[in-house]
RODO-2510 file (C-alpha; in nm, 4 decimals, decimal comma):
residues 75
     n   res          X          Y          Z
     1     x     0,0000     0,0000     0,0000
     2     x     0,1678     0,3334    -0,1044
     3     x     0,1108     0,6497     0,0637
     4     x     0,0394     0,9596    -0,0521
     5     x     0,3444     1,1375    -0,0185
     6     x     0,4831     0,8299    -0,1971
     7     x     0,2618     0,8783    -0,5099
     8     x     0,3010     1,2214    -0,5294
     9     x     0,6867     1,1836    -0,5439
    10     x     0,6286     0,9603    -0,8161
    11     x     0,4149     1,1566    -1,0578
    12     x     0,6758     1,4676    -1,0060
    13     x     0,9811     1,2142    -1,1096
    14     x     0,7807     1,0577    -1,3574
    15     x     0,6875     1,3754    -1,5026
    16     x     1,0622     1,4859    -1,4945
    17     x     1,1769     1,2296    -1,6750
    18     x     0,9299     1,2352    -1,9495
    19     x     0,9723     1,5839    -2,0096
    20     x     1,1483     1,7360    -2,3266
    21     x     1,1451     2,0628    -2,3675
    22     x     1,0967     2,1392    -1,9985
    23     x     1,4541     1,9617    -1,9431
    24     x     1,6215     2,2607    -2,1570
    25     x     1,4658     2,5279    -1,9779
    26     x     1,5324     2,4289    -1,6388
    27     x     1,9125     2,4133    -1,7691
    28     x     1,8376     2,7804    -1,8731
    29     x     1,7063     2,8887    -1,5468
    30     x     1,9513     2,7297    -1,3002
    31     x     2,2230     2,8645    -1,5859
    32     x     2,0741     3,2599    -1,5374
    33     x     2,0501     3,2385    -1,1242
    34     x     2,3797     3,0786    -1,1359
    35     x     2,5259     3,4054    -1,3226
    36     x     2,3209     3,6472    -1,1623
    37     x     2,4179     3,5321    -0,8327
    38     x     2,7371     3,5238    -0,9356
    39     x     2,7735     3,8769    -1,1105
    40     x     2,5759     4,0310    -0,7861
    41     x     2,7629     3,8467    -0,5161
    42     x     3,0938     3,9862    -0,7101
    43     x     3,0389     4,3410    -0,7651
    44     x     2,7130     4,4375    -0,5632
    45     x     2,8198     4,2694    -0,2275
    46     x     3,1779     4,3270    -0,1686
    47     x     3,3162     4,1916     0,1044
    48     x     3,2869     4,5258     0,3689
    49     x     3,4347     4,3357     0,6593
    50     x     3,7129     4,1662     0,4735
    51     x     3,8662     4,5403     0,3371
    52     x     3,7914     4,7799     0,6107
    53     x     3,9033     4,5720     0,9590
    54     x     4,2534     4,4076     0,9459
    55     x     4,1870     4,1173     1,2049
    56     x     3,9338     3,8953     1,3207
    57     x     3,9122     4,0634     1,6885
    58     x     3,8313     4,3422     1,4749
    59     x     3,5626     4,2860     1,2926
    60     x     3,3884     4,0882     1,5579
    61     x     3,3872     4,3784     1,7878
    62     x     3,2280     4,5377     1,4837
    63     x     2,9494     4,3071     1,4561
    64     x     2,8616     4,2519     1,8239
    65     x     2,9085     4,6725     1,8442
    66     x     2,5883     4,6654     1,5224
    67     x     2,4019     4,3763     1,5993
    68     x     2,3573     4,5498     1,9919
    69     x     2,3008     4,8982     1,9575
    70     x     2,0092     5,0658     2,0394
    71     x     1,8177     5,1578     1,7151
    72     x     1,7956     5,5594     1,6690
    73     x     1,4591     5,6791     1,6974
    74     x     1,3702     5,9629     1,4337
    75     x     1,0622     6,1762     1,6024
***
């Protein structure tokens, strides 16, 4: 006796193997994120902690001096 979770697994495999067309543009897709993530991870995200603190002490004071400040309160 299968269970449901079992049968649905199946129809998605099944219908992944049997596909054509839908093979090619899943290449495509995982191809685009893989560049965009890429291209934005290189020049939109430099690494701020890595070029502005010269040790590790460093930038951990840093983050534990951001991550517990009081928020500043515009009124």
């Amino acid at each position: 006796m299968t269970t449901a979770a079992t049968r649905v697994l199946d129809f998605y495999r099944d219908g992944f193997r049997r596909m054509t067309v839908g093979k090619t543009l899943w290449k495509i897709i995982i191809i685009k994120l893989l560049i965009m993530f890429a291209v934005l991870k290189l020049f939109f995200f430099p690494n701020f902690l890595k070029t502005n603190f010269e040790t590790d002490e460093q930038r951990a004071d840093y983050v534990l001096e951001q991550i517990t400040r009081s928020p500043v309160h515009n009124n």
